[in-house]
N, C-alpha and C positions, 0 to 999 in steps of 0.2 A: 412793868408796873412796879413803882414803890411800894418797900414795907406798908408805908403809911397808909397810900391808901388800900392795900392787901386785908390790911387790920382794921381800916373802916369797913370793909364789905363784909368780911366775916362778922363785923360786931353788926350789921343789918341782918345775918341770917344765911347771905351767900356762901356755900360749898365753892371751893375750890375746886374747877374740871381734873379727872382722871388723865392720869399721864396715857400718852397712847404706848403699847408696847413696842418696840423696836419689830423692826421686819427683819424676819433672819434670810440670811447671806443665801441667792441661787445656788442649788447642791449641784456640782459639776455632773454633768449626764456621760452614761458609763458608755465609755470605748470597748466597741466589740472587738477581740484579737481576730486577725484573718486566719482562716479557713486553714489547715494546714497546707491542704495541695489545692490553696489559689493560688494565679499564676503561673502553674504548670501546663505544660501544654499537653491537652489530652487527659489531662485527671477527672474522674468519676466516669470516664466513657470507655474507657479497656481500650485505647486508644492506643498505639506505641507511636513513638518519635519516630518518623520516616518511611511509616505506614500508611497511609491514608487512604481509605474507603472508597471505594469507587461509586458511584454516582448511582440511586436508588439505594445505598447502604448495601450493594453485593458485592463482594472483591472479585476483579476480572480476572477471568482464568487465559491465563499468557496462551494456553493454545488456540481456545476459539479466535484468536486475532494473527494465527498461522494461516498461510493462505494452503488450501487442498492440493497437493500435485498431482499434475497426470497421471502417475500411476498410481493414488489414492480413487481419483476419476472413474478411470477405466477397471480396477478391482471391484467398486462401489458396483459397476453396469455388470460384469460379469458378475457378480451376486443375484443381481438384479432380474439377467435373463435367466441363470438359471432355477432361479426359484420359479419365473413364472414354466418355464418347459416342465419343471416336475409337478407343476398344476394342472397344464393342459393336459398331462401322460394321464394323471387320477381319473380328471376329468374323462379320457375317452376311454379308460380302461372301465369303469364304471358304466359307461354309456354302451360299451362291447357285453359286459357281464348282463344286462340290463334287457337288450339286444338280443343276445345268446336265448335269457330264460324267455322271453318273450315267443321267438323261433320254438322253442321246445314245447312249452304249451298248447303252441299251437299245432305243432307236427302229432303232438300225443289226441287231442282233440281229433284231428282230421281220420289217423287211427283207428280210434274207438269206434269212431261212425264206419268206418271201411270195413273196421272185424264184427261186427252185426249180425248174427247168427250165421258165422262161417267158423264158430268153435265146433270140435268133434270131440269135446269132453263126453267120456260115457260115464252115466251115473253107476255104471254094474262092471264097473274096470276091477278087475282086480290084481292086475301087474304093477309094480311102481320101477318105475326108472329113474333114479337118479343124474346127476347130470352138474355139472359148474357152472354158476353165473355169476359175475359181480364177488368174485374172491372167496365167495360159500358154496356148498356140495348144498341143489335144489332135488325136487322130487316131482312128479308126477304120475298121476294112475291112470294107467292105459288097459287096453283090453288086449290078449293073446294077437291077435290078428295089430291090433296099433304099434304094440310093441315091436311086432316084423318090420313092418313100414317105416315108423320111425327109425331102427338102427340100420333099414336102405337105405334111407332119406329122402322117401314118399313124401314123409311130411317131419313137421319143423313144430317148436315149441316158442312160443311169443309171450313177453310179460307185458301184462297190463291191469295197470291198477289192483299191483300184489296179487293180484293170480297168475296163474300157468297154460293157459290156453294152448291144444293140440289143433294146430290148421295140418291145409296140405301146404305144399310147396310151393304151389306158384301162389298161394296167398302168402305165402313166408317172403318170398321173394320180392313180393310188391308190397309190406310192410317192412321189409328193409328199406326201398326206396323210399319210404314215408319216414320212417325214424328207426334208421338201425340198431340202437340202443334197443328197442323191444325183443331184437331176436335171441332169445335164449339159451335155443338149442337147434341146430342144424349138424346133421352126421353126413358126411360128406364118403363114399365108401370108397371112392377112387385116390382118396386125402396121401396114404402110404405111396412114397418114394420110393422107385423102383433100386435103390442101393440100398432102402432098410430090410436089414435082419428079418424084421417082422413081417415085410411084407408076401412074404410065401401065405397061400390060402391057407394051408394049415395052421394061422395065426390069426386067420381074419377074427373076427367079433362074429360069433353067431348072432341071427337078425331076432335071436327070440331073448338072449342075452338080458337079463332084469338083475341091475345091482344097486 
């Protein structure tokens, strides 16, 4: 457009349009510096050069991929058998204990019922005899005339159920066969060895004898 006619529009009223303002220059977009340990092989994982992971992330242990030898085999069995022999021994030694008390209960039961008023406890004893059972010095009270008999060995002395019951003999006799453990006391007077010192009669045990 000419001055001239520039100066005609202004003198009609016309503004001259606003310059537009420049557009400013693209700002370069900032370069990230790399990572120190990119590129590295293994960095950020604990990873070393020359080592690598075995597969599921568990490192293989070089022996499980040793093969077992024979005599790893046959040690392994001999383990093997002999743990179970010192099971089965438990096992029947248990099953013998088991056994055992099972027999005894019942021998002391059969017993009880056989010694049924065949005890000669006297309520008006007044002798006591002592005597050894079971690693302790026992006692019993006998009458004058029991006490004879007992140290002939008439009759026998029987435990049951923590008492001392006075039989005769052939009842002693046939509660040994039942369960020997009951028998107490048995004086046996023929017992002295014909080479012992003691056995001259003037040694013997008088039969009225109470200690």
């Amino acid at each position: 457009m000419s001055n001239s006619l520039r100066d005609q529009l202004k003198g009609l009223g016309f503004k001259e349009p606003p310059t537009p303002a420049p557009k400013p220059a693209h700002a370069p977009r900032p370069v990230h510096a790399p990572h120190a340990a990119a590129g590295k092989p293994g960095a950020g994982s604990g990873a070393r050069p020359g080592n690598k992971p075995a597969a599921g992330g568990r490192k293989s242990d070089p022996r499980a991929a040793q093969p077992r030898t024979r005599e790893d085999i046959d040690l392994a069995k001999a383990y093997a058998i002999r743990a179970q022999k010192e099971k089965d021994e438990r096992i029947e030694a248990e099953r013998l204990k088991q056994e055992e008390a099972r027999l005894r209960r019942e021998a002391k039961a059969k017993l009880e019922a056989f010694l049924k008023d065949k005890a000669l406890n006297a309520a008006d004893a007044e002798h006591v005899r002592h005597f050894e059972y079971g690693g302790k010095i026992k006692r019993i009270h006998v009458t004058a005339e029991q006490l004879k008999a007992l140290n002939a060995g008439a009759l026998g002395v029987l435990q049951m159920n923590g008492r001392y019951l006075l039989v005769e003999a052939a009842v002693l006799d046939a509660a040994q066969a039942i369960f020997a453990q009951a028998v107490a006391l048995r004086v046996d007077p023929d017992a002295l060895a014909p080479d012992d010192p003691y056995a001259d009669p003037q040694y013997r045990i008088p039969d009225d004898l109470a200690w």
